[in-house]
C-alpha positions as CSV (number, residue, x, y, z in Angstrom):
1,X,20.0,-19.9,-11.8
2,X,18.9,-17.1,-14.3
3,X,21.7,-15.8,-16.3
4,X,20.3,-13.0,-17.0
5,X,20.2,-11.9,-13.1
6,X,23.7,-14.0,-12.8
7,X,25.0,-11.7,-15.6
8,X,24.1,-8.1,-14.1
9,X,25.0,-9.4,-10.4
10,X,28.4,-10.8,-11.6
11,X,29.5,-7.4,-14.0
12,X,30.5,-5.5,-10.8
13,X,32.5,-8.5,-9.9
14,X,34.9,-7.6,-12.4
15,X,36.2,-4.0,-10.4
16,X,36.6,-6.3,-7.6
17,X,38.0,-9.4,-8.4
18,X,41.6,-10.3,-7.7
19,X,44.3,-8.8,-10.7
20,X,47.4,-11.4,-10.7
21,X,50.4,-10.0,-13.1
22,X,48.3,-8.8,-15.8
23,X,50.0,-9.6,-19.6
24,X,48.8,-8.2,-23.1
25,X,46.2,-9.7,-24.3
26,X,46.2,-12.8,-26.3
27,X,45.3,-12.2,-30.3
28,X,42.0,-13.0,-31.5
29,X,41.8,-15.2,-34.6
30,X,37.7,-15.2,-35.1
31,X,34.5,-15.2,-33.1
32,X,31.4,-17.6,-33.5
33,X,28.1,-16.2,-32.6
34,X,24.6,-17.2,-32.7
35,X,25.1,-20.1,-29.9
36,X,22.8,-21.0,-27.1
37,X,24.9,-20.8,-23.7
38,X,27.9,-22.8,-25.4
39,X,29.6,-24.4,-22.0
40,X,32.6,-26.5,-23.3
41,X,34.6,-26.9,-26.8
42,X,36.7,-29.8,-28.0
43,X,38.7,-30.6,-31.1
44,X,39.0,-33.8,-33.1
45,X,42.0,-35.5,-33.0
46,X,43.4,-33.5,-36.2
47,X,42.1,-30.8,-35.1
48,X,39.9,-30.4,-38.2
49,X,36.6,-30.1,-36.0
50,X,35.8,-28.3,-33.0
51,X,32.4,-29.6,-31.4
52,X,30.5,-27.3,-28.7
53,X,27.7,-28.2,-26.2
54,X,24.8,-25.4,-26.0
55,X,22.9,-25.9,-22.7
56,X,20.1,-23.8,-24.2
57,X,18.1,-23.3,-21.3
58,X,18.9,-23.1,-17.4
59,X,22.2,-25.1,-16.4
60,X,19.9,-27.4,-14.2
61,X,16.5,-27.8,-16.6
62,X,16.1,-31.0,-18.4
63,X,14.2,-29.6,-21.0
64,X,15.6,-31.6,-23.8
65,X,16.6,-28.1,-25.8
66,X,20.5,-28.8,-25.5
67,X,22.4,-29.6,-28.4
68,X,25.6,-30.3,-30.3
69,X,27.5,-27.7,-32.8
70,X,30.0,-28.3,-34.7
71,X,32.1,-25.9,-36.4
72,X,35.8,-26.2,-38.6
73,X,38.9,-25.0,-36.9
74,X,38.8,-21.3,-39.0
75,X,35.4,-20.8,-37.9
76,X,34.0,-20.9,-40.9
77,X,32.0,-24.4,-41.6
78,X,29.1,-24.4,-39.2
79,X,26.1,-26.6,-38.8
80,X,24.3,-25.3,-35.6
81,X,22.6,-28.1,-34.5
82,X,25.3,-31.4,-35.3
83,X,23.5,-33.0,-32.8
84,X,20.1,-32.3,-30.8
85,X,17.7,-33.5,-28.2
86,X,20.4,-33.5,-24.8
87,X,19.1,-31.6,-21.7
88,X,22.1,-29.3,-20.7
89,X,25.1,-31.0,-21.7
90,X,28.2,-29.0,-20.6
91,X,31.8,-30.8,-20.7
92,X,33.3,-32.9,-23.2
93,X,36.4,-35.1,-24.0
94,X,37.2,-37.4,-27.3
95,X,38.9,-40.8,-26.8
96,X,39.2,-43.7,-29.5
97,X,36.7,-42.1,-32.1
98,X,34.2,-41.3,-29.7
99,X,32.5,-38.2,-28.4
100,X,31.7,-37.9,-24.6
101,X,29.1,-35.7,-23.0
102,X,28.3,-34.9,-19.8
103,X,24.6,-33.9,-19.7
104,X,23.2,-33.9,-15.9
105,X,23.3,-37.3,-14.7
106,X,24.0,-39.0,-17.9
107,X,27.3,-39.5,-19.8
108,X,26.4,-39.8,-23.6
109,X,28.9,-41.6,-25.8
110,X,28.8,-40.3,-29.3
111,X,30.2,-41.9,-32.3
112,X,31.9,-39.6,-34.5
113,X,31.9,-41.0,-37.6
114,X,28.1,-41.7,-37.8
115,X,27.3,-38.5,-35.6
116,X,25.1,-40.9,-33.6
117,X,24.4,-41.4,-29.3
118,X,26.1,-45.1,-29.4
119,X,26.0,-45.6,-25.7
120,X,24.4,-43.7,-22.5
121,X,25.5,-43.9,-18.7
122,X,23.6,-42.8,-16.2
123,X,24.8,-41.8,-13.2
124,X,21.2,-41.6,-11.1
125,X,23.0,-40.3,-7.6
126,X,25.2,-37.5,-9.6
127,X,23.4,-33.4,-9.6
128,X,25.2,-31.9,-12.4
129,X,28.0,-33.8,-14.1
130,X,30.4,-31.0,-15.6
131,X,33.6,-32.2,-17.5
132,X,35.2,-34.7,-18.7
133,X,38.7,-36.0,-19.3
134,X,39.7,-39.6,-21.0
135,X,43.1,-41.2,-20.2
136,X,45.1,-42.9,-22.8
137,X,43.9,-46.0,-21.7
138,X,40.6,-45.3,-22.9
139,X,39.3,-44.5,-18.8
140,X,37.0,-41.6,-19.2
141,X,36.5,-38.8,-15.7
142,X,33.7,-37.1,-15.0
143,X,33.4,-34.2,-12.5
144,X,30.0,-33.7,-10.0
145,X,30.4,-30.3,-10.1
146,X,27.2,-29.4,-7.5
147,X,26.9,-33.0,-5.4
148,X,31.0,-33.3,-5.3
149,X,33.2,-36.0,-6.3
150,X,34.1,-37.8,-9.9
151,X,33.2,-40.4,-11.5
152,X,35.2,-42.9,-14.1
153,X,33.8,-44.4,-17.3
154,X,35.5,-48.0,-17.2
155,X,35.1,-51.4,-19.0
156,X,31.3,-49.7,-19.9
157,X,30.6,-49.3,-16.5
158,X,30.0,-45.1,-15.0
159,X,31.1,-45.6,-11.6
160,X,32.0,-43.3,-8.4
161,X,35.7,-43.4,-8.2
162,X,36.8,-40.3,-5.7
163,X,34.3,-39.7,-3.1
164,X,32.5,-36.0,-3.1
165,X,34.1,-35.8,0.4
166,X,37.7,-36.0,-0.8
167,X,36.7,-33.5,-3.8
168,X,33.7,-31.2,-3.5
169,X,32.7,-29.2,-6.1
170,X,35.2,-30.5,-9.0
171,X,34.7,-28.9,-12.1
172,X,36.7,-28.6,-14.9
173,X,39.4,-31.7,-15.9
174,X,42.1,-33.0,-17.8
175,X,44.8,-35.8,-18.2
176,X,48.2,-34.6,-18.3
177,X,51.7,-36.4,-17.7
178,X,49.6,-39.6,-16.2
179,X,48.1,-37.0,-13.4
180,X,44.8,-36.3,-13.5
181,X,44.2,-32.6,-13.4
182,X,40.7,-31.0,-11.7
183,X,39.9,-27.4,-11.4
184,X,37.6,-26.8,-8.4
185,X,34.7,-24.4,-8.0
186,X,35.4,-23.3,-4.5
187,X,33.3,-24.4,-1.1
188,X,30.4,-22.9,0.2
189,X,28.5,-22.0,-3.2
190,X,25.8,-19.1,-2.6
191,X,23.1,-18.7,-4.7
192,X,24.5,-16.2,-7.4
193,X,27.4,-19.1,-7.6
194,X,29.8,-17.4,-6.4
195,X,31.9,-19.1,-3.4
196,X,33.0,-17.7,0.4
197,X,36.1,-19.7,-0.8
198,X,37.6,-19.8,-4.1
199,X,38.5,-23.3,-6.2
200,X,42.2,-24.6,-6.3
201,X,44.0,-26.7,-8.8
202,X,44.1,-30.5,-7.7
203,X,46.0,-33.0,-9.3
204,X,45.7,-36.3,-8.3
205,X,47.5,-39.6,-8.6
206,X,44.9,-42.1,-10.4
207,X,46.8,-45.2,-8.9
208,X,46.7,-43.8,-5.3
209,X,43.9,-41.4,-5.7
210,X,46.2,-39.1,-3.6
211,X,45.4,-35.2,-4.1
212,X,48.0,-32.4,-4.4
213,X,46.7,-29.1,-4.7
214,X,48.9,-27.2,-7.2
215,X,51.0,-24.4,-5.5
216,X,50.2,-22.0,-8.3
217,X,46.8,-22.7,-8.5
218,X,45.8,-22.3,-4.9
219,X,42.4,-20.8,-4.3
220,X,42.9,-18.9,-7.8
221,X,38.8,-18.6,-8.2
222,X,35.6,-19.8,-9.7
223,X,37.6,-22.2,-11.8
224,X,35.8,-24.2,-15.0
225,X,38.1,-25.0,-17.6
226,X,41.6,-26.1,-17.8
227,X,44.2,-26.7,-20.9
228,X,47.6,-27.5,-21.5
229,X,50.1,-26.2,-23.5
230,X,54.0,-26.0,-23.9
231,X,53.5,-27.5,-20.0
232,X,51.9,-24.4,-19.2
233,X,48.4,-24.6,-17.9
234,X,45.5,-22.2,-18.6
235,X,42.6,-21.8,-16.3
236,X,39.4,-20.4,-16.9
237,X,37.6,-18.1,-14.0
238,X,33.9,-18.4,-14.9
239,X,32.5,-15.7,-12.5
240,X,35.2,-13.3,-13.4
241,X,36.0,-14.1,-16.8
242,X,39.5,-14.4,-16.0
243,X,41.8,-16.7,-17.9
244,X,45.0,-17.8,-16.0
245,X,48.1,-19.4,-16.7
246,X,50.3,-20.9,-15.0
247,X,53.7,-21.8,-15.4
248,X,57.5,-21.3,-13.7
249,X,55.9,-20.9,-10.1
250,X,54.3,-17.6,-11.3
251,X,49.9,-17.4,-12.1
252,X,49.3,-14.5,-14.3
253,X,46.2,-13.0,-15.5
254,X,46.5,-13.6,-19.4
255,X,43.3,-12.8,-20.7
256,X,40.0,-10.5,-18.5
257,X,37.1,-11.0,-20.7
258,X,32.8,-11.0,-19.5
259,X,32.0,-13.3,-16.9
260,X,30.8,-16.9,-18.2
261,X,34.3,-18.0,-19.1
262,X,33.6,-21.6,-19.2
263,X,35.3,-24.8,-20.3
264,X,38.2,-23.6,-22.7
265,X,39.5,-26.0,-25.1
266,X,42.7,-26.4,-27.1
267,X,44.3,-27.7,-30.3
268,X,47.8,-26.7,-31.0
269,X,48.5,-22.9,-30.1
270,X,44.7,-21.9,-30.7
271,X,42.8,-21.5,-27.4
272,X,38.5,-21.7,-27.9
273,X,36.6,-19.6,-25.5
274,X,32.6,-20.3,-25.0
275,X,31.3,-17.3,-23.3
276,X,28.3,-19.0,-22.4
277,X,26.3,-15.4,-20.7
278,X,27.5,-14.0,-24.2
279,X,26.4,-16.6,-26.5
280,X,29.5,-16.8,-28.5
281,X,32.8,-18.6,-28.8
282,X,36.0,-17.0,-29.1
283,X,39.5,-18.2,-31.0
284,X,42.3,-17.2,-29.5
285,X,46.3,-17.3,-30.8
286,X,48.6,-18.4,-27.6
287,X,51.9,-17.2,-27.6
């Protein structure tokens, strides 16, 4: 996909797409330009470091351009290119130390403290692996975004563990309250990415592997990213640039910014935006 066609076909999305209880906006705390298609942000564990994957290139092109930033939690600190040489690595998660990358059809493992690839997975039959999640037990998920289904980093084996069938198009995920959470893209993907049917909210029982769509969530949109706080969740809506939250039974438009809204990340009440068709992220303050 070009995302420079993407970008002038999805702007007239925005008159059209679906307004749910719009709130005032959320206060911005700072902005971080000069990126290369920034898909996903993760902090640390203290929070003291955000990292950001930069595609760098077309979301499907192993061109070996993507890379790594990493950036302090003010903003301010910021060495471009941590970490180089990936293809178009998108979704991340931290677990025990270590950084995890979903780049394609390979899961990088990433130690922290040296800043070096310790480990790759490869996943040969996966199309575009998109986020990642890591249970406390040190489990790690991975979402097929284009070829469906999810994967599970376990005992150093990157295995399929919920058939595409049971979960097409997953995109973005996360652990919360021993559920695992996944935010779907929708079915029937045309070529601009857009859907004929807009993604739900799953959750999902790891035990049972039994999904629940999420009342609230219900084919809410294009969804990538999704965070937790105060038990309230926040969505992301990459083709409309929509960020929704839900909580109390109610979904509510928080936040309408440019399409390319893509896999949000959290650390205490600051939400990080990567604006991947704008080539910037943004800090927001939560309420």
């Amino acid at each position: 996909m070009s995302f420079k066609l993407a970008k002038a076909a999805l702007g007239s999305l925005l008159l059209s797409s679906q307004v749910l209880m719009a709130e005032p906006a959320l206060q911005q705390a700072w902005q971080l330009d000069a990126l290369d298609q920034p898909e996903s942000v993760v902090a640390d564990a203290k929070g003291e470091w955000l990292y950001i994957s930069n595609i760098n290139g077309a979301p499907l092109e192993l061109n070996g351009k993507g890379y790594i930033s990493r950036v302090d939690r003010e903003g301010q600190r910021f060495t471009r290119q941590w970490l180089a040489g990936f293809n178009a690595p998108k979704g991340m998660a931290i677990s025990k130390g270590k950084l995890y990358v979903a780049d394609m059809q390979v899961l990088h493992e990433i130690d922290l403290t040296s800043g070096k690839v310790s480990e790759r997975y490869h996943a040969p039959h996966a199309q575009m692996l998109n986020d990642v999640a890591a249970a406390p037990d040190g489990s790690i998920y991975v979402s097929d975004m284009l070829a469906g289904g999810i994967y599970r980093l376990a005992d150093q084996q990157l295995a399929l563990w919920l058939e595409p069938e049971k979960m097409p198009h997953p995109n973005g995920l996360l652990w919360e309250d021993g559920q695992l959470i996944v935010a779907s893209w929708g079915l029937d993907i045309q070529s601009d990415f857009t859907t004929k049917t807009p993604g739900t909210l799953y959750q999902i029982d790891p035990s049972s592997q039994q999904l629940k769509p999420i009342a609230t969530g219900y084919q809410l949109g294009n969804l990538d990213g999704v965070v937790s706080y105060q038990k309230t969740l926040y969505i992301s809506d990459w083709i409309s640039g929509a960020l929704y939250r839900l909580e109390d039974n109610e979904r509510r438009t928080v936040l309408q910014t440019a399409p390319g809204l893509a896999d949000i990340g959290r650390y205490g009440s600051m939400l990080y935006a990567p604006m991947m068709l704008d080539n910037k992220v943004v800090a927001w303050m939560l309420p």
